[in-house]
N, C-alpha and C positions, 0 to 999 in steps of 0.2 A: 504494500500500500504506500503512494505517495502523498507526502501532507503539502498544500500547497495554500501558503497564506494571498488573501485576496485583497487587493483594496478598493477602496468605494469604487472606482471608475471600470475595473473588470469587474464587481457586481452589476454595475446596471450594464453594464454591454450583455452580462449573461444573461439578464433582463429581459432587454430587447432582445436581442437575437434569440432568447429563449431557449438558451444552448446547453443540451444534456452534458452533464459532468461525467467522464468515466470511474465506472463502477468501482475501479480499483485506485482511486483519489479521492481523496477525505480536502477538504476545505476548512480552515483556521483563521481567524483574526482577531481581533481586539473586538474588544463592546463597540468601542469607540465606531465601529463603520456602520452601526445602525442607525447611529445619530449623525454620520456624515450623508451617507446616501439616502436617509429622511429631506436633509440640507437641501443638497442639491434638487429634488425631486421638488422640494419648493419650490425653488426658486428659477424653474423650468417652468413652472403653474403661472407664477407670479410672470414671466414672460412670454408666457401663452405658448409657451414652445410644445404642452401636455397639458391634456384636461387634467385633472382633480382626479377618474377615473382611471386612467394609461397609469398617472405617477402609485396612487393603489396599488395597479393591477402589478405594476414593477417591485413593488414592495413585498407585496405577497409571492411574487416567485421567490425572492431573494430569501425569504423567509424558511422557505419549499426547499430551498437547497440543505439545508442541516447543516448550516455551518457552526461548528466548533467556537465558541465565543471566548475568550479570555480576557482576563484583566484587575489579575493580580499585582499582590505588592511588590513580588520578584520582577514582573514584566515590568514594573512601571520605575522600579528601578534600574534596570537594562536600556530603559528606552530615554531616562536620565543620561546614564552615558554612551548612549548613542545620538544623540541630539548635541549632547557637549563635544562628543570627539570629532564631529561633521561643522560643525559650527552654525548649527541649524539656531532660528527663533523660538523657534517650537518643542512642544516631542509627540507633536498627532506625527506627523511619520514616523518617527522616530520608532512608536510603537507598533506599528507593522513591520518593521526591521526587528524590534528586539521576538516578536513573536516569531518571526522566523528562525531567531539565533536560537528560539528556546524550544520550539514548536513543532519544530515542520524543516520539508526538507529544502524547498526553494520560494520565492518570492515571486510571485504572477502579478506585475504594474503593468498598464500602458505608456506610464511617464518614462522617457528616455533619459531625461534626466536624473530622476531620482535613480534609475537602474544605474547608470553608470556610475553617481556617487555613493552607491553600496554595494558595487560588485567586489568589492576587496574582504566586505563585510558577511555578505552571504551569496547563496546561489540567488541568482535571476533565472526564470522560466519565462516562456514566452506563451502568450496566450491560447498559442494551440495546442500545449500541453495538458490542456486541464479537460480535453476532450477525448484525448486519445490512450 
């Protein structure tokens, strides 16, 4: 079985595109990406980009998938120093990187950039790994 931590933007592409996970990968992330891809899902509403309904209907597949939630005191201390050693503002990524270091076997982004500034840090997968 591979573990493959998610973050908000491959959740709703699985969303949209409605895309079967293979049977033999389990999916991980922080709490934190319910309340990010809630976010966003607004504020696609609030620009008309989705009804009230489609942003739902995206919520509830993500839901559907059985992702692994996390977000403990260990992670949130790894994600402290991952945030510091990156030189990051934040630690909302941060926390998907330490769930990786802690969790799972590689990290599935569509950001090119975060990929590259933690490929020293973890495995990077590429989105069509979470299918096959």
């Amino acid at each position: 079985m591979t573990r493959f931590v998610i973050d908000p933007d491959v959740a709703l592409r699985l969303a949209v595109e409605r895309t079967a996970i293979g049977g033999e990968h389990q999916l991980v992330a922080p709490t934190l990406l319910r309340s990010q891809l809630l976010a966003t899902l607004f504020r696609s509403v609030r620009r008309g980009e989705l009804t009230e309904a489609e942003a739902s209907a995206h919520v509830d597949y993500v839901r559907g998938l059985r992702i692994r939630l996390l977000g403990d005191r260990v992670l949130q201390r790894v994600a402290w120093r991952i945030a510091e050693q990156l030189g990051w503002e934040d630690t909302y990524t941060a926390e998907y990187v330490a769930v990786t270091t802690l969790q799972a076997d590689a990290l599935v982004t569509l950001d090119e950039d975060l990929a590259r500034s933690v490929s020293g840090l973890v495995t990077v997968a590429p989105y069509g790994s979470l299918t096959g």
